[in-house]
C-alpha positions as CSV (number, residue, x, y, z in Angstrom):
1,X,96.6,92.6,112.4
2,X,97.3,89.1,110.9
3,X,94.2,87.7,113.2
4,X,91.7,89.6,112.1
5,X,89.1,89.0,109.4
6,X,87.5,91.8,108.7
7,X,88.8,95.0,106.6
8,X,86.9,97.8,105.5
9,X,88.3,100.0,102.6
10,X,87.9,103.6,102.5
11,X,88.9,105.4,99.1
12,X,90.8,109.1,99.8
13,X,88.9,112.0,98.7
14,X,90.1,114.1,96.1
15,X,93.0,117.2,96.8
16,X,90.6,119.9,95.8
17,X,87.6,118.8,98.0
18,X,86.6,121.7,100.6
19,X,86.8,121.2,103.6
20,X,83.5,121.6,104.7
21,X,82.8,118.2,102.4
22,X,86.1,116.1,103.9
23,X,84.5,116.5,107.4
24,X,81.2,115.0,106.4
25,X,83.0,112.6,104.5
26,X,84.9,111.4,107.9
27,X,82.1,111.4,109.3
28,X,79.6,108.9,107.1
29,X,82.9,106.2,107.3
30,X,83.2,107.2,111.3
31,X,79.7,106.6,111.4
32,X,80.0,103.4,109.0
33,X,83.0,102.1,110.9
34,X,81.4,102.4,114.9
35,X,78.1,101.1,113.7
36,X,80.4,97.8,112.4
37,X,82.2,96.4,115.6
38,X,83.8,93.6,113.7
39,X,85.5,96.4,112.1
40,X,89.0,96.8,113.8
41,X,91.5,98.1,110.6
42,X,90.8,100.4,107.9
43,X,92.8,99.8,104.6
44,X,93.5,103.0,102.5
45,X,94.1,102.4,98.7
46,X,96.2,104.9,97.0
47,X,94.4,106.1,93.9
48,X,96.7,107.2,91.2
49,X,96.2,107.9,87.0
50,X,98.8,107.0,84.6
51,X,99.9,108.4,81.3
52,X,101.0,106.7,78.4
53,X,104.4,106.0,80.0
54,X,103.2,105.3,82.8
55,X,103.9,109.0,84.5
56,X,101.4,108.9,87.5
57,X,99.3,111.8,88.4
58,X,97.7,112.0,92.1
59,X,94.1,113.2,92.4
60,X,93.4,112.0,95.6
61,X,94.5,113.1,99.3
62,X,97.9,111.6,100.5
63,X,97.5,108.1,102.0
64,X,98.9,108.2,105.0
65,X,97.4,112.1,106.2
66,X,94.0,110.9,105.1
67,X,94.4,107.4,107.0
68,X,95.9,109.1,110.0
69,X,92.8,111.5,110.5
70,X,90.6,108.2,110.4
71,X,92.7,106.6,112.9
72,X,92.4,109.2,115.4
73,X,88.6,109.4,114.9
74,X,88.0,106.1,114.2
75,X,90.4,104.6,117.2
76,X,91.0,101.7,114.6
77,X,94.3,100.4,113.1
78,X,95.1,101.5,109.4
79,X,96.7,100.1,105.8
80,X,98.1,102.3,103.7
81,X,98.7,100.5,100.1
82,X,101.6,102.5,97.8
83,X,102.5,101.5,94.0
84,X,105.9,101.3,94.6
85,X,107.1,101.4,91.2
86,X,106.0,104.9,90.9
87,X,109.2,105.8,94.2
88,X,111.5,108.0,91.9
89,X,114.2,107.0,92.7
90,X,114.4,103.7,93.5
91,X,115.9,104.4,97.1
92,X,112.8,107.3,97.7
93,X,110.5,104.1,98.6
94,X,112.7,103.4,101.4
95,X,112.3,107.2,102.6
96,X,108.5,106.9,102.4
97,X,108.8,103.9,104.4
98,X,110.8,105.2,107.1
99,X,108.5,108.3,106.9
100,X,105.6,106.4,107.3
101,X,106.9,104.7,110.0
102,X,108.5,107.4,112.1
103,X,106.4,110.6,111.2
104,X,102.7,108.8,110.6
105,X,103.3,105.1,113.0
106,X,101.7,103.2,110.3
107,X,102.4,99.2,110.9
108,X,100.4,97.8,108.2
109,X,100.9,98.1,104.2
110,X,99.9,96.7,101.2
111,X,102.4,97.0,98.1
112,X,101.1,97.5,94.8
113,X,103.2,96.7,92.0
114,X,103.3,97.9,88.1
115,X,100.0,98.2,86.1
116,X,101.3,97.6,82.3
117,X,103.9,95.4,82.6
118,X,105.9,96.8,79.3
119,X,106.5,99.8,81.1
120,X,109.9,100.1,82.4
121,X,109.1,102.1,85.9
122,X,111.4,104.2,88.1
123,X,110.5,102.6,91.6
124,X,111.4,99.5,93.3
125,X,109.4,95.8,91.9
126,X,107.4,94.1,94.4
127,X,110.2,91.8,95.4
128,X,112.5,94.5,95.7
129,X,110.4,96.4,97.8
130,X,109.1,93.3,99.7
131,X,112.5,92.5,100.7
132,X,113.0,96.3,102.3
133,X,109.8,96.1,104.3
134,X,111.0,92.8,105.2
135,X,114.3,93.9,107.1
136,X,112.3,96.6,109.0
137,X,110.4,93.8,110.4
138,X,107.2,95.7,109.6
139,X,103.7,93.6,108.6
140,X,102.9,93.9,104.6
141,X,100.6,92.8,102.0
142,X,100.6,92.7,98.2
143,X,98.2,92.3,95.6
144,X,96.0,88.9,94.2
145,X,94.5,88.7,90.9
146,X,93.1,85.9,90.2
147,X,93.1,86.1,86.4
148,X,96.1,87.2,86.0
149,X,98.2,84.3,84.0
150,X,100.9,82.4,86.5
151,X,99.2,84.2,90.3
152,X,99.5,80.7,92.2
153,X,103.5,81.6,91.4
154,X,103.2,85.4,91.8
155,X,101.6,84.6,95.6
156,X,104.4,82.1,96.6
157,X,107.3,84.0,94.8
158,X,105.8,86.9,97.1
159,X,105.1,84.8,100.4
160,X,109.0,83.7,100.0
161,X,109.6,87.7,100.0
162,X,108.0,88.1,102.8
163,X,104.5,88.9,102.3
164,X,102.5,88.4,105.3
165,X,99.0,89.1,103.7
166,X,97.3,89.3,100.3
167,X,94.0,91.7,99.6
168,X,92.4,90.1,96.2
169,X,90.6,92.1,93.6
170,X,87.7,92.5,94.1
171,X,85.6,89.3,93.2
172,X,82.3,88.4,91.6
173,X,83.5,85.3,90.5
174,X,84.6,82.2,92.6
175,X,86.1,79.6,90.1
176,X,89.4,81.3,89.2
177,X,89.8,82.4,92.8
178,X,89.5,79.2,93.9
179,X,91.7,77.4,91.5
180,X,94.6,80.0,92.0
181,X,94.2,79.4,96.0
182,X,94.2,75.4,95.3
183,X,97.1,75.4,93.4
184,X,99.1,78.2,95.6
185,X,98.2,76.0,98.9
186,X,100.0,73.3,96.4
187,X,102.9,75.2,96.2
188,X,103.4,75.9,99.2
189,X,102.9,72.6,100.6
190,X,106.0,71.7,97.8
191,X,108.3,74.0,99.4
192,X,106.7,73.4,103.0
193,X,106.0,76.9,103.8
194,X,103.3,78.5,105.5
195,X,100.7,80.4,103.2
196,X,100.4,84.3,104.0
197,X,96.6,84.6,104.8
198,X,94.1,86.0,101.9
199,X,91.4,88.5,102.3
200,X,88.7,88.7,99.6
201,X,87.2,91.8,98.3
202,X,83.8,92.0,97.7
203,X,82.5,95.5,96.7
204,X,78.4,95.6,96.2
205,X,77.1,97.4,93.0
206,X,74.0,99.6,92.8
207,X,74.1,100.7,89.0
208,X,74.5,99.8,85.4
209,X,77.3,102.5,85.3
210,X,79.0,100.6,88.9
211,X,79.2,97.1,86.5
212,X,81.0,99.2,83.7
213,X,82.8,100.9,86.0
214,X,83.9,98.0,88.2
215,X,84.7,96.2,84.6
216,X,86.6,98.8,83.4
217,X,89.3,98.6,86.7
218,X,90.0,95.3,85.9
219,X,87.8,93.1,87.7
220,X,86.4,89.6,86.3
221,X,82.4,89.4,85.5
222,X,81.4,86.9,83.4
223,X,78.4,87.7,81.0
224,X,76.2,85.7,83.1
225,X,76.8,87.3,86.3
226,X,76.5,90.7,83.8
227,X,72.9,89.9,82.6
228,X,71.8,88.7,85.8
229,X,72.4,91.8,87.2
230,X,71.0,93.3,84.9
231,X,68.0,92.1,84.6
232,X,67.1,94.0,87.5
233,X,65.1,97.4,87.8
234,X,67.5,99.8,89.3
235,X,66.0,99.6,92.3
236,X,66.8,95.9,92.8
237,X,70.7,95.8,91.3
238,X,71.9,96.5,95.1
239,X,70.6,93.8,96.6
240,X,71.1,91.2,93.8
241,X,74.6,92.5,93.9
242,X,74.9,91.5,97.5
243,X,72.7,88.4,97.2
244,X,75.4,86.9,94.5
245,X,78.3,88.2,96.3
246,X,77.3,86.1,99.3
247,X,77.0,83.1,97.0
248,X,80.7,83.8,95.4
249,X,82.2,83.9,98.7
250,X,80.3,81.1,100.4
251,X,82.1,79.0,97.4
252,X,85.2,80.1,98.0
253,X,85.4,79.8,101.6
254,X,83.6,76.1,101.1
255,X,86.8,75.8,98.8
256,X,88.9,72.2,99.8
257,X,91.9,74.3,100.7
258,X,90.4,76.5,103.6
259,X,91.6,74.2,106.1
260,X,94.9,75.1,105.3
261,X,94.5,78.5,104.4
262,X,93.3,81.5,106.6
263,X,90.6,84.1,104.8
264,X,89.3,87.3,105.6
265,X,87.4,90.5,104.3
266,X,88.0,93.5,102.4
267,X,84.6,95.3,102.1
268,X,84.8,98.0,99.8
269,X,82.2,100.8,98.5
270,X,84.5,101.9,95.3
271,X,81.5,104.7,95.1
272,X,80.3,106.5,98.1
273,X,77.0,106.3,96.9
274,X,77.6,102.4,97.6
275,X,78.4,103.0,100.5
276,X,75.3,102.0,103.0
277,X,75.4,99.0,100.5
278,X,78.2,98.2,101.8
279,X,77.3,98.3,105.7
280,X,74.3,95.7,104.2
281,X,77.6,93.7,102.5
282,X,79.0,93.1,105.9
283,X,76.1,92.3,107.2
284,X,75.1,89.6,105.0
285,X,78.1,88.3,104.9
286,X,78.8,87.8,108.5
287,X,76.0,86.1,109.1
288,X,77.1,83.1,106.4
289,X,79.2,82.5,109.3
290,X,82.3,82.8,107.5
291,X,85.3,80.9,108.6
């Protein structure tokens, strides 16, 4: 998995979907996924609410069932991301893993670690459960944020746990990914280690309501990249999405550090109504010739 440079994210569909609508839904991503043949894994995110205290709730399909169907149809490898803080108790993360492993043959994972960081969580941290994965000799990933305060440390405190890959946030803006990469190639060059490679996420908008959502998960948009989008009749907000997308990660992966630093992709539609957008996404960014 480690070679390749192209992921494509499919979101679970809810548990009280019909069946009827799950089937098409397979379908459209079978459809998506074969027309792609740069394609070869499919990472699953695990979409999960929180209370107050941090209590999760599940709306969506499991994970691994939902990523195991695609598999069979899609004949392409799978990730399977878990918040592991949400393992109650502490030692059920290991179960899930050896679950996972055994009953589902999953090989890839990303680890997601706490959302509010005053919360004090059941499950493992991400350096606990890093170092778990890491004994099974199994291939993981974790989570980069480029505006999060102190990442360039977060990425090398997780490389040294073992992390084999990181999928970003996803990104419509290049500056602060591109500082937190210069400074984590830094580090690691400091403690002569090799980085873990980076793939970028890049997720196209179509809407006024995609920006606020997209804002409201966490991701960085300035005000300029806001009103630019805006500025748009609906119609048009697609492609300008994709149009500046290309030009944020034609920065990054001009960045000084990429000779030192392998990137990929992680395409993700976030909506399904996105999701031929997304299809257009690869597209456009393939043919920048990405390196």
């Amino acid at each position: 998995m480690v070679n390749q440079k192209l992921i494509f994210e499919v979101i679970p569909p809810i548990k009280t979907a019909s069946e009827s609508y799950i089937s098409k839904l397979i379908g459209r991503i079978v459809d998506a996924v074969n027309k792609i043949k740069q394609i070869n894994i499919i990472n699953i995110p695990e979409i999960v609410d929180e209370n107050h205290v941090g209590k999760p709730y599940y709306r969506n399909v499991d994970t691994r069932k939902f990523g195991a169907i695609l598999r069979d149809k899609c004949k392409k490898d799978m990730i399977v991301n878990t918040v592991v803080v949400h393992h109650e108790p502490k030692n059920r993360f290991e179960e899930w893993l050896e679950e996972s492993i055994n009953d589902y043959g999953i090989k890839n994972y990303v680890f997601v670690g706490a959302k509010i960081n005053t919360i004090n969580y059941p499950g493992p941290s991400i350096a606990e459960a890093n170092s778990i994965a890491r004994k099974k000799g199994i291939n993981f990933g974790n989570i980069f944020i480029p505006n999060r305060e102190n990442e360039a440390e977060r990425l090398i405190n997780k490389t040294l746990h073992g992390c084999n890959f990181f999928t970003s946030q996803v990104l419509f803006e290049a500056d602060s990914a591109i500082d937190v990469l210069k400074e984590y190639i830094q580090k690691c060059d400091e403690r002569n280690i090799n980085p873990s490679r980076v793939y970028l996420s890049f997720a196209p908008l179509s809407s006024v309501e995609d920006i606020h959502f997209i804002k409201w998960l966490g991701a960085e948009i300035s005000e300029k990249t806001e009103k630019k989008l805006k500025n748009r009749d609906i119609e048009y907000i697609g492609s300008a999405s994709i149009n500046h997308i290309k030009e944020v990660a034609q920065k990054i992966f001009n960045g000084s550090f990429n000779k030192k630093l392998s990137l990929g992709l992680n395409i993700e539609y976030v909506m399904l109504h996105n999701l031929e957008l997304s299809k257009e996404l690869i597209s456009g960014l393939l043919d920048l010739k990405l390196s």
